[in-house]
C-alpha positions in Angstrom: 76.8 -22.1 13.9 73.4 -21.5 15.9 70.0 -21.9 14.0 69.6 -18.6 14.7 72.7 -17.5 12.8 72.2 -19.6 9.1 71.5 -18.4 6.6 68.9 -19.3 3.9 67.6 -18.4 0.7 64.1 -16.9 0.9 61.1 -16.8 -1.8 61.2 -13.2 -3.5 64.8 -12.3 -3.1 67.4 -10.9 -5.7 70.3 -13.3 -6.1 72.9 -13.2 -8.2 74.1 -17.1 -8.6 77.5 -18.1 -10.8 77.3 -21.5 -12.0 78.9 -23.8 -14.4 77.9 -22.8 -18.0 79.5 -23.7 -20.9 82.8 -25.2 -21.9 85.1 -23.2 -20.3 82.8 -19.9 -19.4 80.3 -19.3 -16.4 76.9 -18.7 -16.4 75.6 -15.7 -14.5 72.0 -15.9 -13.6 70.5 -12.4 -11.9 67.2 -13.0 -10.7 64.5 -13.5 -8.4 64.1 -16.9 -6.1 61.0 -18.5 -6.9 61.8 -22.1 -4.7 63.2 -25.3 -5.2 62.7 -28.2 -8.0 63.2 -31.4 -8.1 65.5 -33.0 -11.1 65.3 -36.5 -11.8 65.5 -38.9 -8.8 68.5 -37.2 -6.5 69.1 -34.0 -8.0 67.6 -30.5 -6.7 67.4 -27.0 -8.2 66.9 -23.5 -7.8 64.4 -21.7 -9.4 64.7 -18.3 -10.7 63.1 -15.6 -12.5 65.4 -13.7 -15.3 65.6 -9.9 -14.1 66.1 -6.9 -16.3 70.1 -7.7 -16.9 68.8 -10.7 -19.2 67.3 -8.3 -21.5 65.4 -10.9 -24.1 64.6 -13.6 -21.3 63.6 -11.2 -18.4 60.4 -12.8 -16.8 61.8 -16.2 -18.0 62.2 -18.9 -15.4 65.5 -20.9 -15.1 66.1 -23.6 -13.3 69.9 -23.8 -12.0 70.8 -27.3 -10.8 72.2 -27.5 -7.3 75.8 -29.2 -8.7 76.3 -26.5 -11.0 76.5 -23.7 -8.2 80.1 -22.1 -7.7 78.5 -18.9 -6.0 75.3 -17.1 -4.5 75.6 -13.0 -4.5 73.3 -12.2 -2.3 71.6 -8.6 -4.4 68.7 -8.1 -2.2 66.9 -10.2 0.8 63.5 -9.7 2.0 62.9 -11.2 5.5 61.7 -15.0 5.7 57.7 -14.9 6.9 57.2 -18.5 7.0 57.4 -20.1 10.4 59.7 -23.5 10.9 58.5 -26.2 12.4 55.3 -25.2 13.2 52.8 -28.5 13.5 49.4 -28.3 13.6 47.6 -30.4 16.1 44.1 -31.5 16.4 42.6 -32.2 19.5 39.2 -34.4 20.0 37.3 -34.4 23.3 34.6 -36.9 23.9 
């Protein structure tokens, strides 16, 4: 797949993620994607902002850990501003 073509999840979007919840249910978290956390020493996370559907816990923030994924809907994507790559260099003259 070319760079051009992957896809990525970007800050302010509507996601819908299915991860492992309980016992023998999933979780479904609707929400808007604040970033990434760290967990521990090795383990990542998604962050997300409870929506409307969560009634009680809208506005809440939940962190989803990165093993616990089985799905991303993708609900509503805004267009990634931020450029890649993009170093800044400083140049001295004598």
């Amino acid at each position: 797949m070319d760079k051009k073509e992957q896809f990525k999840l970007t800050e302010g979007s509507r996601y819908r993620i299915t991860s492992i919840g309980g016992r023998d249910a999933a979780l479904e978290t609707d929400g808007i994607f604040k970033g990434f956390a760290n967990l521990f020493i090795d383990e990542g996370g998604l962050i997300m902002e409870l929506c409307k559907s969560h009634d009680d816990l809208e506005g809440k923030m939940r962190i989803i850990p990165l093993h616990a994924i089985l799905s991303i809907d993708v609900l509503d994507a805004i267009e990634d501003n931020k450029k890649e790559d993009q170093k800044e260099t400083n140049h001295y003259y004598g």
